[in-house]
C-alpha positions in Angstrom: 150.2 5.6 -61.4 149.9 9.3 -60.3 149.9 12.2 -63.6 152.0 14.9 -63.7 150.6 18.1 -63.3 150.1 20.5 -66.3 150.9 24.5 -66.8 146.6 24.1 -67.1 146.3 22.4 -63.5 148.9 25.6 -62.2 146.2 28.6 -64.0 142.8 26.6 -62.5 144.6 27.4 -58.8 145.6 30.7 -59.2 142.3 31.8 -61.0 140.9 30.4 -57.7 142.6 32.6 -55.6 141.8 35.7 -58.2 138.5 34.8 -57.9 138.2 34.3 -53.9 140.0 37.7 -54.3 137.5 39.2 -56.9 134.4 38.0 -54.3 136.2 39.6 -51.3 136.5 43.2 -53.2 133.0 43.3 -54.7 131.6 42.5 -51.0 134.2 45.1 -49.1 132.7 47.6 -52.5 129.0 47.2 -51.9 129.5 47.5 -47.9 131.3 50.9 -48.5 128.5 52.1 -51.0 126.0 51.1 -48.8 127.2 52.8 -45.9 127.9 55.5 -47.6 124.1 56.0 -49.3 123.0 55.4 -45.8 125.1 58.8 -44.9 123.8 60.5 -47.7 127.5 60.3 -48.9 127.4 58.5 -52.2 128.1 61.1 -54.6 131.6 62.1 -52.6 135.2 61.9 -53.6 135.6 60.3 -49.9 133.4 57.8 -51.4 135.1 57.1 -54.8 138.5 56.8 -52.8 137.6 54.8 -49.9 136.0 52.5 -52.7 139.4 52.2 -55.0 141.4 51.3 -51.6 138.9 48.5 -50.6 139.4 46.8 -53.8 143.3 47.9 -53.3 143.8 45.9 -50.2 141.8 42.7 -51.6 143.8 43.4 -55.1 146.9 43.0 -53.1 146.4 40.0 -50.9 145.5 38.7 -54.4 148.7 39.4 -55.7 150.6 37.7 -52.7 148.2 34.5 -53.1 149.1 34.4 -56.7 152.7 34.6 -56.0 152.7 32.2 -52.9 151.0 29.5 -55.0 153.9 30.0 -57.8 156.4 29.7 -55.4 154.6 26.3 -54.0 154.1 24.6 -57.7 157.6 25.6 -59.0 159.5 24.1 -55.8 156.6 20.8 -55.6 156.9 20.2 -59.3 159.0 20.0 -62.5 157.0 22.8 -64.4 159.0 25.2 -66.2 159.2 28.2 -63.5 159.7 30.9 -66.7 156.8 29.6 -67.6 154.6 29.8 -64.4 155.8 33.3 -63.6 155.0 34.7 -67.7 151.2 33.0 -66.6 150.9 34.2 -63.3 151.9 37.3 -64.4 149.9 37.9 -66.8 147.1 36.5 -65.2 147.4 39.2 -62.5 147.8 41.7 -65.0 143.9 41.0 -65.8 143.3 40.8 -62.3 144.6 44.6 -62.1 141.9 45.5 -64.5 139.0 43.6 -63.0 139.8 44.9 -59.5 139.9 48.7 -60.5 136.6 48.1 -62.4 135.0 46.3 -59.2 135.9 49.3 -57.8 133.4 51.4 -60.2 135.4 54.5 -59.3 135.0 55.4 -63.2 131.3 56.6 -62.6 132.8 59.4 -60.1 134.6 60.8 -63.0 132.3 63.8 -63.4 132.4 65.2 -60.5 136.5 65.9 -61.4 137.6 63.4 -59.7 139.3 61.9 -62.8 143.3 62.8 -61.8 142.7 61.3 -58.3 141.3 58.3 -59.7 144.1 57.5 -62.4 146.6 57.8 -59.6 145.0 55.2 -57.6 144.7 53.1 -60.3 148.1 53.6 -61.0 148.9 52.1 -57.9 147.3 48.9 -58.5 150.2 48.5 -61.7 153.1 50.1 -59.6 152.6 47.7 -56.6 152.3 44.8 -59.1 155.5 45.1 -61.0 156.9 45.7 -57.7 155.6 43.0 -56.1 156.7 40.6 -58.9 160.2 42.6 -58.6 160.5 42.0 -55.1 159.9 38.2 -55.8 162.0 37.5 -58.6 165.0 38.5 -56.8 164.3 37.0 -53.7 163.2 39.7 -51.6 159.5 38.7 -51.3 158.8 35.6 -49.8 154.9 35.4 -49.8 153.4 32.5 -47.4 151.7 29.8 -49.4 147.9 30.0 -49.3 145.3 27.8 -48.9 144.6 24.8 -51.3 141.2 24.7 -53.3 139.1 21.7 -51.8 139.9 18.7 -54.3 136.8 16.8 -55.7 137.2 13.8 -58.2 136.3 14.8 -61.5 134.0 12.6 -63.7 133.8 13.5 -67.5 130.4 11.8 -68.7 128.7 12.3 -72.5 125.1 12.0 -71.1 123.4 11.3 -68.2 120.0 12.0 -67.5 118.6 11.4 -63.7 121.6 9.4 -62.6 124.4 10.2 -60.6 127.9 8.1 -60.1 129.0 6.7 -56.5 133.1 6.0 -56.5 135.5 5.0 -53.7 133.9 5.2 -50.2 131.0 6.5 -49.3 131.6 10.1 -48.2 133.4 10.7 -51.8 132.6 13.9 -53.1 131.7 13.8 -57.2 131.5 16.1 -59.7 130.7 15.9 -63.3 132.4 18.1 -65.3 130.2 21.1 -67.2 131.3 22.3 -70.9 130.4 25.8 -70.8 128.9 27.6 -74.2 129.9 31.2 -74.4 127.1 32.4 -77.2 124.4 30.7 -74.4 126.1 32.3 -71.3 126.4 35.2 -72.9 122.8 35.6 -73.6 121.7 34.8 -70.4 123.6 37.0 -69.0 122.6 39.7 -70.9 118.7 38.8 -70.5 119.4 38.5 -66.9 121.2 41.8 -66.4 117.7 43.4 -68.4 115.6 41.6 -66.0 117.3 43.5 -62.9 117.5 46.9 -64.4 113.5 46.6 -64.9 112.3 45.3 -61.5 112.8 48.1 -59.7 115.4 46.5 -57.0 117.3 48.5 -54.2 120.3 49.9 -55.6 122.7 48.4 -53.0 121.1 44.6 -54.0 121.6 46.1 -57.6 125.4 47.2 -57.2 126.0 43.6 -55.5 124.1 42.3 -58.5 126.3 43.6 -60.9 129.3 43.6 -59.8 129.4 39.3 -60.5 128.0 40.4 -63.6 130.8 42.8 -64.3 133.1 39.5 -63.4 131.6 37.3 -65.7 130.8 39.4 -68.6 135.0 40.0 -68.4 135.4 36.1 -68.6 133.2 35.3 -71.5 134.8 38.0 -73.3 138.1 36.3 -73.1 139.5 33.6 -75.3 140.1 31.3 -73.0 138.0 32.2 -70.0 138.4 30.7 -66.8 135.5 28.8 -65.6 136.5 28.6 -61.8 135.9 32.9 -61.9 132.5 32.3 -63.6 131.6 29.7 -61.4 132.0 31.5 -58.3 131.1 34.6 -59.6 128.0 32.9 -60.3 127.6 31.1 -57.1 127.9 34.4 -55.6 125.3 36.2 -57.5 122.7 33.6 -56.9 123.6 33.9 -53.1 122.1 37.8 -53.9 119.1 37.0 -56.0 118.1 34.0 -53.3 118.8 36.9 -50.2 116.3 39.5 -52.7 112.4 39.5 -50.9 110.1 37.1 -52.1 107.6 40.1 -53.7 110.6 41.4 -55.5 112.0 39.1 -56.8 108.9 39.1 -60.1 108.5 36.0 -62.6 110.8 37.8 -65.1 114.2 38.4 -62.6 113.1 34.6 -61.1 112.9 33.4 -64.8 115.9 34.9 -66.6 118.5 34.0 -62.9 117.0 30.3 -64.1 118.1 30.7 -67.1 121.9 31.9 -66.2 121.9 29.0 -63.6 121.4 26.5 -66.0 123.9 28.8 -69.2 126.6 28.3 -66.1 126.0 25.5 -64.7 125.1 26.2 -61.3 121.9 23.5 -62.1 
């Protein structure tokens, strides 16, 4: 007997694609600022703009993902389509704010830059609620995007240095993780000190924090989404394992350990 899928099933997809979208815009961010400190063009409005339209473009292919999977689960399944569309939307409102702060456009505020900046990040709401617009009355037909690998799931109360073999051999298992906010949120925090004291490059820094950024956003939620921390974290451990062995001190190697194991990542 197969189960039904739930409005719960529908928000773990399209925070997948929000977060493949998130990763895309922080990496297209930190290649822009480091290019740009290479010219000797950080502090430039050029800069600050050409940073707000990387994370545009992602933002938007975001947007059309989002949409394309809503179109796929409300034709594939007997899920209330109000509902999907009221969650998707408002899942992509967030998604609006994360990807103008991935941007970090607002530290380019002082050099007057502040009325070019709000109308770019206008744009991210305009092209939203017309996007949306366009697709509730039939005149945006989004292609439906790729599908998330699918790994049986395996709730287990405790298990200590044993793993579970099901089905045939090349089965891929998983056992489920029960994240604690207060814990991850404490490692993050220690782990975001750790950086700012070891003296790193500033471009390994920006890439640093900008899955910080993305996590911090999802513990602060009420119901954050796990898939974003997860590859928000998966992706800032890709950083801290690329940082130079005499870099990376016992205090940065110490407190990543700890945020590993606060999210999960082992």
């Amino acid at each position: 007997m197969s189960a039904e899928p739930t409005t719960n099933d529908f928000l773990e997809l399209i925070d997948w694609h929000i977060a493949k979208a998130q990763d895309r815009a922080a990496r297209a961010l930190n290649e822009v600022r480091g290019k740009a400190a290479a010219a000797g063009r950080f502090q430039s409005s050029a800069t600050a703009i050409h940073s707000i339209e990387r994370a545009r473009t992602e933002f938007d292919a975001g947007v059309d993902a989002v949409l394309g999977e809503l179109k796929r689960v409300a034709q594939s399944t007997k899920l209330n389509r109000d509902d999907l569309r009221q969650l998707a939307v408002q899942r992509l409102e967030e998604f609006a704010t994360a990807a103008k702060a991935i941007s970090q456009a607002e530290q380019f505020r002082s050099m007057g830059l502040s009325q070019q900046i709000d109308e770019q990040f206008a744009g991210f709401d305009r092209h939203l609620q017309f996007a949306v617009r366009q697709f509730d009355v039939g005149l945006r037909v989004p292609a439906e995007p790729e599908v998330p690998a699918v790994a049986n799931s395996i709730t287990v109360g405790t298990m200590i240095g044993s793993s579970i073999a099901q089905a045939s051999p090349a089965a891929k298992q998983t056992v489920e993780f029960t994240l604690n906010i207060e814990t991850a949120t404490t490692a993050l925090a220690g782990f975001e000190s750790a950086i700012a004291g070891a003296g790193l490059p500033p471009k390994t820094v920006d890439e640093l924090m900008a899955d910080v950024h993305t996590i911090r956003a999802q513990l602060a939620k009420r119901s954050p989404s796990r898939l974003i921390i997860h590859e928000a974290g998966k992706s800032l451990r890709h950083v801290v394992e690329g940082i130079a062995g005499g870099m990376l001190t016992p205090t940065v190697a110490s407190a990543a350990a700890a945020l590993w194991s606060a999210l999960g990542l082992g």
